[in-house]
C-alpha positions, 0 to 999 in steps of 0.5 A, a space after each residue: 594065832 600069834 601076832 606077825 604084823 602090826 600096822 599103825 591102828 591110829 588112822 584106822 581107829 580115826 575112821 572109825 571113831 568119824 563114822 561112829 559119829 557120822 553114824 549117831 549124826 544120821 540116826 539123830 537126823 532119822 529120829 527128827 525126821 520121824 518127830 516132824 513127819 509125826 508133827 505134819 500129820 496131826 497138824 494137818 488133820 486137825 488145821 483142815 478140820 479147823 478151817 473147814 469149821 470156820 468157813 461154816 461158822 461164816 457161812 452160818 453169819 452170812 445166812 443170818 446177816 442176810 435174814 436181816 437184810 429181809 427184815 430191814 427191807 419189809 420194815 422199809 415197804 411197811 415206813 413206805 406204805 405208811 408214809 403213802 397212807 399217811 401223805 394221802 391223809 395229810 391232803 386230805 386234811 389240807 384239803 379240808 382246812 382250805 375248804 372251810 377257810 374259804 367259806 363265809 366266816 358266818 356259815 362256819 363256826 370258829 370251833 370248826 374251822 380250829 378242828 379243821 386246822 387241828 387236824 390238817 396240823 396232825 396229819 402233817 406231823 403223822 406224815 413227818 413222823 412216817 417219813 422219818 421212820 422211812 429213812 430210819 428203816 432204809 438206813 438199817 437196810 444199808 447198815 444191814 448190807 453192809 453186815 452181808 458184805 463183811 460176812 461174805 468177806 470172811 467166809 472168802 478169807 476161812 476158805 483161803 485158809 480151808 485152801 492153804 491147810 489142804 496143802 497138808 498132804 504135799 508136806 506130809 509126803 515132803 516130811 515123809 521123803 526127809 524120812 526115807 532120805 534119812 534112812 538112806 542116810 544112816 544105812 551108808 553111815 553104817 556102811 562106813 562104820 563097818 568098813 571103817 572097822 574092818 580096815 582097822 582089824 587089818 592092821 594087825 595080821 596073826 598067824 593061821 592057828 594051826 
């Protein structure tokens, strides 16, 4: 129809021009939230499959640790029994030496009693070598231990991080509520745009066409 009436479109046309660019603002906002709840859910996965890998992985170190624990302590009661086989034949040999350096030089020959002396001199260093071997194996023992300990210790720090990647879900429901807030979002931006739209076709008021 013809044109009866025409109102300044500007301040109209100005809302619209706003709710456009509110409107590209929310889909832009829509379209991160998407990418970031994308984002949570294949990090989540893989960061838990990840953490749980890694308390087996230290669980498996804290079994092997302490298999060598049981085989420092068997090293340790076999330095021990040879060290108690060893000390009984060291007195022995004392024993010995004494005996024949307290008989009559004439019932015992000098070669005897220079055997005798040769083999309490043999015991002793037998029974000093035992005993270091003793020491050596209840320090591996120790050092042993102490691995069990420091593997323990990791398996208690893979499983914090098994706690902390099981909180994946809470924030994939957090990205998720960002996604439906957003949609909320770009609906009412839309609503602006088209009553923005409609308030400016308003401003120009036609004739019915007959």
């Amino acid at each position: 129809g013809d044109l009866l009436l025409q109102i300044d479109p500007r301040d109209f046309q100005n809302e619209v021009t706003q709710a456009e660019a509110a409107v590209a603002a929310a889909n832009a906002r829509l379209q991160a939230a998407e990418t970031n709840v994308q984002l949570v859910q294949a990090n989540t996965s893989a960061t838990l499959g990840e953490a749980n890998a890694q308390v087996q992985q230290e669980q498996a170190g804290v079994e092997q640790e302490q298999a060598a624990v049981s085989v420092a302590e068997s090293q340790v009661a076999s330095a021990q029994a040879d060290v108690a086989a060893a000390q009984a034949e060291a007195t022995r040999r004392q024993a010995d030496l004494k005996r024949y350096e307290s008989l009559d030089p004439r019932a015992v020959s000098q070669q005897a009693r220079d055997a005798a002396k040769a083999a309490a001199d043999a015991a002793d260093a037998a029974l000093t070598a035992a005993r270091k071997r003793e020491t050596a194996a209840e320090a591996a023992v120790s050092e042993a231990r102490s691995r069990v300990q420091a593997a323990q210790s990791k398996v208690t720090y893979a499983s914090a991080g098994v706690q902390a990647a099981q909180t994946g879900p809470q924030q994939l429901a957090t990205a998720q509520a960002q996604v439906r807030n957003a949609q909320a979002a770009l609906a009412q931006a839309n609503a602006a745009l088209d009553a923005a739209k409609l308030n400016l076709s308003y401003s120009t008021i036609r004739a019915p066409i007959a």
